[in-house]
C-alpha positions, -999 to +999 in steps of 0.1 A: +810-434+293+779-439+311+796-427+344+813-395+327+781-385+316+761-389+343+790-367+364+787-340+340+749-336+344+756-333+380+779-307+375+759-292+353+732-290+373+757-274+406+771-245+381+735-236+370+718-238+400+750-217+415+743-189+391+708-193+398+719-190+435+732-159+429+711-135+411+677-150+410+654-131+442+618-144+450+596-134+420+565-145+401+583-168+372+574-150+335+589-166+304+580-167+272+549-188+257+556-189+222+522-194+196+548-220+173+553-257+178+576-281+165+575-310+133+604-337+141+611-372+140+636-402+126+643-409+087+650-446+085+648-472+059+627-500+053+642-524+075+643-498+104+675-486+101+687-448+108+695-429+077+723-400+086+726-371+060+691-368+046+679-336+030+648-325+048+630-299+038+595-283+053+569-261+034+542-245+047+513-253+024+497-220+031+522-190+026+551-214+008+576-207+038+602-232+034+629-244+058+654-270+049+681-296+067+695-325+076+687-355+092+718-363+123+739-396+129+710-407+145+685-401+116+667-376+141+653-344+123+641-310+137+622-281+126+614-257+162+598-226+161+573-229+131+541-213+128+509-232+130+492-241+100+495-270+072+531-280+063+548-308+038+574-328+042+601-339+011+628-362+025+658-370-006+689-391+001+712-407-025+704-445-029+668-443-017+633-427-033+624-393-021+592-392-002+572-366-001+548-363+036+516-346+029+489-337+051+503-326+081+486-298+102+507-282+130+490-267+161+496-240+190+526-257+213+522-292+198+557-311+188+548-333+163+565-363+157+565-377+121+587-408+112+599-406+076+606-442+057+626-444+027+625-468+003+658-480-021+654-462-054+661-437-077+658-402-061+637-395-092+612-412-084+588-399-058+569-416-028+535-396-018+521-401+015+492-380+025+491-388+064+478-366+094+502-363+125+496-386+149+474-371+177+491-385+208+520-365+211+548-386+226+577-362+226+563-340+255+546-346+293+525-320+289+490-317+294+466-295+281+442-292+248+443-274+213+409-256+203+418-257+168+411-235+141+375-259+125+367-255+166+365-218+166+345-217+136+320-248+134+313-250+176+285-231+190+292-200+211+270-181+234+274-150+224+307-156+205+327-157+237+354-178+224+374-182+257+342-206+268+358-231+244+383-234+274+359-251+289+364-282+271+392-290+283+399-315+311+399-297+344+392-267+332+359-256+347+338-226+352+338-205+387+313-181+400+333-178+433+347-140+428+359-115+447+348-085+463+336-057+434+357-030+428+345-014+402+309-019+391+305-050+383+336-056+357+355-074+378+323-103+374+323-102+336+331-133+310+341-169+315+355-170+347+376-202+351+398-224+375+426-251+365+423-280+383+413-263+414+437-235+414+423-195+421+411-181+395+442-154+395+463-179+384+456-180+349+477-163+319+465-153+287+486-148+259+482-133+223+508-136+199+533-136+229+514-107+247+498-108+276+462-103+281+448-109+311+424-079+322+433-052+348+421-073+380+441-106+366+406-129+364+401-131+329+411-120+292+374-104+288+361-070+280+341-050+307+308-064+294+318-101+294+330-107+255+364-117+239+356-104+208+375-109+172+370-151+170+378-144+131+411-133+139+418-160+159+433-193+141+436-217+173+447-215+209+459-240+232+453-245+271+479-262+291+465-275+325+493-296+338+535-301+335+546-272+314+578-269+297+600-245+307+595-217+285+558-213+304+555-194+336+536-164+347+509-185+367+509-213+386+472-224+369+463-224+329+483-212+305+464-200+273+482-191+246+463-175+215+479-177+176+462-148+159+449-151+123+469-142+091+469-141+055+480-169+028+486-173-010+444-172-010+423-142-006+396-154+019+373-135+047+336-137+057+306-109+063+284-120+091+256-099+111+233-119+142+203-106+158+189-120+189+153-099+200+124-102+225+099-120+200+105-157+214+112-147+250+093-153+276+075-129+304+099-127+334+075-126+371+087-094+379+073-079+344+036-070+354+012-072+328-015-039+328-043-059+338-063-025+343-056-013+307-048+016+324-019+024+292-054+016+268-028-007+247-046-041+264-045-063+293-018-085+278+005-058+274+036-050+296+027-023+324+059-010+330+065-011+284+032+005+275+022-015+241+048-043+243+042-077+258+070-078+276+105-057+277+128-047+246+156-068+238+180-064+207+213-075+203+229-072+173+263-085+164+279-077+132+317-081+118+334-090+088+371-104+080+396-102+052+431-112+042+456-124+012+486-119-001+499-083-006+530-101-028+527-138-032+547-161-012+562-130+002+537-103+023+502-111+039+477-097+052+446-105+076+424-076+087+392-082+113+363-061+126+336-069+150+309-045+167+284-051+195+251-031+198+226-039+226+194-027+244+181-042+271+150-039+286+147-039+324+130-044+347+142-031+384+131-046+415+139-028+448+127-019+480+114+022+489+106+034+521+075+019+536+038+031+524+033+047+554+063+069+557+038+084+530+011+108+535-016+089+521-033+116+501-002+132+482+025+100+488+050+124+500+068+124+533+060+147+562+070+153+590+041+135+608+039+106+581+074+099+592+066+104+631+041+075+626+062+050+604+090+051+632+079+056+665+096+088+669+078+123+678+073+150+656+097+173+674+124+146+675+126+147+644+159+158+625+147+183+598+180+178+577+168+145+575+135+159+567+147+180+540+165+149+521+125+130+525+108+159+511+125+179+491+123+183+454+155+165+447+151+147+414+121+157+388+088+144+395+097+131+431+095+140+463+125+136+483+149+108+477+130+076+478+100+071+456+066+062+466+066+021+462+044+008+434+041-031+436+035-059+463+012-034+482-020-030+497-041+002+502-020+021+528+010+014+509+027-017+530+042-045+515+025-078+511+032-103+535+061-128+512+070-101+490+105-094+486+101-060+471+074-034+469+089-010+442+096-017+404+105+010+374+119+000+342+154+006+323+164+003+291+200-007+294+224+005+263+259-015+253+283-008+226+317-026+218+342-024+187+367-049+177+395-046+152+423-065+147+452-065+115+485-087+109+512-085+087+531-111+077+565-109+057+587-137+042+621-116+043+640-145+032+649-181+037+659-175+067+643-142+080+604-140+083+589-108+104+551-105+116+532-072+130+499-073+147+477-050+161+448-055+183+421-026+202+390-031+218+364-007+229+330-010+251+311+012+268+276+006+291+251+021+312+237+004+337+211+014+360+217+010+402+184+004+429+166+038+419+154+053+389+182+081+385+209+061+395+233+050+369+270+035+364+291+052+336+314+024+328+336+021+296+371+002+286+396-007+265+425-032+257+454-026+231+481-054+224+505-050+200+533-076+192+562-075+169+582-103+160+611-117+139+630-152+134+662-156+120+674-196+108+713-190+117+719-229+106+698-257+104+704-260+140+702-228+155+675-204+151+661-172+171+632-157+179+630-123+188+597-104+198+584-074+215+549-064+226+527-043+242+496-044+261+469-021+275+438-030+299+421+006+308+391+003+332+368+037+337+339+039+360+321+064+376+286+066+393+261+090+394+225+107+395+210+116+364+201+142+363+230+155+389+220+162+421+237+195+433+209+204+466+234+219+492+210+201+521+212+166+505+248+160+491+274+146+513+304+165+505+304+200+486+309+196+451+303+159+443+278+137+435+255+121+452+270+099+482+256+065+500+225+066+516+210+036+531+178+049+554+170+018+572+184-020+571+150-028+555+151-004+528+178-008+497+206+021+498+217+047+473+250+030+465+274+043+442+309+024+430+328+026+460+362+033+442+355+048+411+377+062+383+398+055+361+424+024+357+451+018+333+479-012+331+504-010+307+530-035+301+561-037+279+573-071+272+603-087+256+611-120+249+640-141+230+644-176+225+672-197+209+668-234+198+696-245+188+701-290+181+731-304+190+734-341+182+700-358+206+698-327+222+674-297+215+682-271+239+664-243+240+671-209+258+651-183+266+644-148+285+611-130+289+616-091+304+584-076+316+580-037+325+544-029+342+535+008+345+499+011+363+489+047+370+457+049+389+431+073+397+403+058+416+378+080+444+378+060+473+347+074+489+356+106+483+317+120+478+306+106+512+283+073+531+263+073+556+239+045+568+211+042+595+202+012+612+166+017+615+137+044+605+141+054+640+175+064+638+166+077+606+143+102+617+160+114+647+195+114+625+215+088+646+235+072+620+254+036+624+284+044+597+294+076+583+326+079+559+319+112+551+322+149+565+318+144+605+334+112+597+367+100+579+363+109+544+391+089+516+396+113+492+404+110+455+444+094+454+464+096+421+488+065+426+513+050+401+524+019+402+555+002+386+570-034+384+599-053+361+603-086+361+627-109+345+628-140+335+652-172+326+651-204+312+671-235+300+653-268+284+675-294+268+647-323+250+670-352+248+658-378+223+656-408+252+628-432+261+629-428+301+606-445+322+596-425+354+595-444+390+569-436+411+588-414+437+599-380+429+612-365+463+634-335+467+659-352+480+691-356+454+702-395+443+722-405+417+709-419+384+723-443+355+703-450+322+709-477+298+717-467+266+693-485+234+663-471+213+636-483+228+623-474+268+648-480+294+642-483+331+669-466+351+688-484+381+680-456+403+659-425+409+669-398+388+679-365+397+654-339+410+657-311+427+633-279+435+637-248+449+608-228+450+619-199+470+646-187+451+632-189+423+649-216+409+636-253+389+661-280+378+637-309+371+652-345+354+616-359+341+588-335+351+558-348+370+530-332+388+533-338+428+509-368+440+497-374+406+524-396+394+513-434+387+537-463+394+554-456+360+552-438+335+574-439+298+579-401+286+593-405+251+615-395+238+620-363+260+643-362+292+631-327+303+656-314+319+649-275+326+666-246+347+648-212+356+653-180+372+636-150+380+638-119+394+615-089+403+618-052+414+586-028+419+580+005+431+553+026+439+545+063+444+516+077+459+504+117+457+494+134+487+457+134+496+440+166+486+428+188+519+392+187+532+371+210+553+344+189+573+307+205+574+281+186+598+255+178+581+242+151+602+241+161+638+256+133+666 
């Protein structure tokens, strides 16, 4: 019997991986990662003995959902698919006391695995037993951590980031090693993490079954660094290492987020923090007035007449709610959270030298520039001369401002300095949270859940000069619906659709606009790059501006269905990505100068711009699908693991019994990565296995497929007449 079954694995295995063979293409692997877990285990008697036939019936303490069935030949029980929260247990069978298993609490992913003992009685009589699960989880090899629901709401957080919670876990650790910006600086916002050493793309964050991640695929944050709405989170789980089949999306840590919703209780909170200036202390580069000159005191902040040092406020206020709409039947759980800051700046940069300056008016001439960089008076290039001098901005001369700190008399900068001009800005932030779920108890065996999730922030932050700002703003949407349907006590479904949205907007600009004919780089934009001299800090701008939208339509079904020891479970996950995209790839103009030399006789280094190559503005769309496939069979076997797990195919015979069993020979593995395709027998991560290792009582034995199409579509650049403006 041993033999027969062992052959039919095998042949299993060929007729999957044949199909997988054929349709499954190189792809990115996407399934579902569902925010349930599982409550199973063995009713026995007394003496150890199996008990077949037992009624089993689960309650969930909180919203009095209630799933019932039987216990197999073996005595093994099942309940997949449940939602987390705090469950009971009543076991009946004729001959024996009914028991009645209290206090268990279910988390995100976990299988827990609680043994029910019977003892001979009348089934009248009733057996309490208020016991936790047990927190090793023997019934799965994977690795990872719950932040649970007393977590999110007793543990410090910074800001009430709650995604830094991640950083508890083991191998999970925080990375400031980031790519190149894009746009602003959103792409270096929030908790920025790597799994075990993996990039930092590789991470996926779920909600409720949607994805999350943020339109550069870094993080889950907003554009100013928050993941708001920790109220309408319950808990969230991070698996690091060895995930089950139905994970996939990235090769690093898989978050997966259950949102918050309403029980039998009306419950909620009102909270409002404030964090301010009063405690801080002076940073170096706030100078104190030491002359008085603002007549508030030499104490006071120069650059903040009448404060000590710069404004700070940040105020973060929210409340929750939820309850039942119809008891034991409808629920609701409704969040809000808003961010208002103000930050006082203080801008450090480096201006043209003092004695590009005439010394009298500090405003550039012709012959003030002549003596700062070597280069005559008639070799001067007057457009050049126009951009120095002319009334550009209000209240200032030219482009670049007279500098103001770290100087002597003649304007120069003090020998160790690092910059000699300083102006301050008051930086303004906004964000709104809200988040709502509906829960509905259809029937026994039908239960439905909506949620709906939008975030909004918006900030202005100031560049190197005083009248240079970045406009940025964005927004995420996810949306989720889902449905379960209990077809037996041995097959059940879960069906769910979602949506997501991650919209990025950014655009730089002078404030007020600069519209000078002789100083813009390309008729009718803004302002370009300017950088005057290698020394001196540029007019810089976002270098691809715009506006940035990913949209994603997912679907995903899974089917659990117990047969005898053997929970399979099947599953598909059917992603559609629609990103269209606006950006201006330096489409108002650069142009740099090495030196003040070439800066005054208008020999420039770089110049993407009119006389150069000038990217205009693109409208591009984007489009991908993928699809994924999965088959998991959790067979209720003790199997001990050698240490050697090659690709390489061998034969495998296990000796039947309850307890751990070592197997005559390897078992089967095989791997193929570039189709797209995993059939593991005993999962283990490569090089990290020990000499061996008992995985009880799951013999993982998984199949996937994928498969992806894209497309993209790209309009034509928009025409553009080049107009010299800086002579070769």
């Amino acid at each position: 019997m041993v033999r027969r079954l062992g052959n039919s694995l095998r042949s299993f295995e060929t007729f999957v991986t044949a199909i997988v063979g054929l349709i499954a293409l190189p792809t990115c692997l996407v399934f579902a990662q569902l925010p349930t877990g599982t409550i199973l285990g063995v009713v026995k008697d007394s003496s150890g003995a199996v008990i077949p036939g037992a009624g089993v019936t689960i309650t969930n303490i909180d919203t009095s959902l209630t799933r019932t069935g039987a216990s197999a030949q073996d005595g093994s029980y099942r309940f997949p698919a449940l939602p987390v929260g705090h469950y009971r247990l009543d076991v009946m069978k004729e001959g024996f006391s009914a028991l009645s298993r209290t206090g268990i609490t279910l988390e995100v992913g976990q299988e827990a695995r609680i043994d029910l003992i019977l003892e001979v009685g009348s089934p009248g009589q009733t057996v309490t037993v208020a016991e936790e699960a047990p927190l090793v989880q023997t019934s799965s090899s994977t690795l990872g951590g719950v932040v649970n629901e007393q977590q999110v709401s007793d543990l410090p957080l910074n800001g009430r980031n709650l995604i830094g919670l991640t950083l508890m876990q083991p191998g999970v650790t925080q990375t400031t090693v980031l790519p190149s910006l894009t746009i602003g600086n959103v792409m270096t916002t929030g908790v920025t993490m790597s799994n075990n050493g993996m990039s930092i793309h590789s991470n996926s964050y779920m909600l409720d079954g949607a994805n999350t991640i943020g339109f550069f695929g870094i993080n889950n944050s907003s554009i100013i660094g928050t993941t708001m709405g920790i109220d309408g989170v319950k808990e969230y789980k991070v698996v690091t290492n060895t995930p089950s089949a139905e994970y996939g999306l990235a090769m690093g840590g898989q978050t997966t987020v259950v949102s918050k919703g309403g029980t039998n209780q009306f419950h909620g909170d009102l909270f409002d923090y404030l964090r301010n200036d009063v405690l801080d202390a002076r940073n170096y580069f706030d100078a104190l007035d030491k002359l008085n000159f603002n007549g508030f005191g030499t104490d006071k902040s120069l650059n903040y007449p009448g404060k000590r040092i710069p404004p700070y406020h940040r105020n973060n206020f929210g409340a929750a709610f939820g309850g039942p709409i119809k008891k034991d039947k409808t629920f609701f759980y409704a969040v809000y959270e808003g961010l208002r800051q103000s930050w006082g700046q203080t801008v450090a940069t480096n201006t043209l030298p003092g004695n590009c300056f005439d010394s009298g008016t500090h405003v550039v001439t012709a012959s003030s520039l002549s003596a700062c960089s070597g280069v005559a008076t008639s070799n001067i290039n007057p457009y050049v001369l126009h951009v120095l001098t002319a009334p550009i901005v209000p209240g200032q001369m030219g482009l670049f401002p007279y500098p103001n700190a770290n100087i002597d008399s003649s304007g120069i900068r003090l020998r160790g300095a690092t910059f000699n001009y300083s102006f301050p800005y008051i930086q303004p932030t906004s964000e709104n949270y809200g988040q709502i779920r509906l829960d509905e108890n259809l029937s026994n065996s039908d239960t439905f859940f909506a949620r709906y999730t939008h975030e909004h922030a918006e900030q202005v932050a100031n560049r190197s000069y005083w009248y240079n700002r970045d406009y940025v703003s964005g927004a995420m949407q996810f949306a989720t619906l889902s449905e379960t349907h209990i077809f037996s006590p041995a097959l059940l479904n879960t069906l769910r659709g979602s949506f997501s949205r991650n919209l990025v907007f950014g655009q730089s600009t002078t404030s007020p606009r600069i519209t000078d004919p002789g100083t813009i780089l390309q008729p009718g934009q803004d302002m370009g790059g300017f950088t005057p001299a290698g020394s001196v800090t540029a007019l810089g701008f976002i270098a691809a501006d715009g506006r940035y939208v990913n949209n994603i339509y997912t679907y995903s079904d899974d089917l659990y269905w117990t047969k005898g020891k053997h929970a399979f479970k099947f599953g598909t996950l059917i992603n559609n990505f629609h990103i269209p995209e606006n950006g201006h790839f330096n489409n108002r103009g650069n142009v740099q100068f090495p030196t003040l030399s070439n800066l005054a006789q208008g020999i420039y280094s770089y110049m993407v711009t009119l006389g150069g190559t000038l990217s205009p503005s693109q409208a591009r769309y984007w489009g991908q699908k993928t699809f994924g496939f999965y088959i998991q069979d959790d067979s209720g076997r003790f199997v001990t693991l050698p240490r050697r797990m090659g690709p390489a195919r061998h034969k495998g015979r296990f000796r039947a019994g309850s307890g751990a069993t070592t197997p005559r020979s390897k078992p089967s593995v095989r791997e193929s990565v570039s189709r797209g395709t995993h059939w593991a027998t005993g999962r283990w991560p490569s090089g990290a296995a020990p000499a061996s290792t008992t995985i009880s009582p799951t013999l993982a034995r998984c199949c996937s497929m994928g498969h992806a199409a894209s497309r993209r579509w790209t309009s034509s650049p928009r025409s553009t007449t080049p107009t010299r403006l800086w002579p070769r």
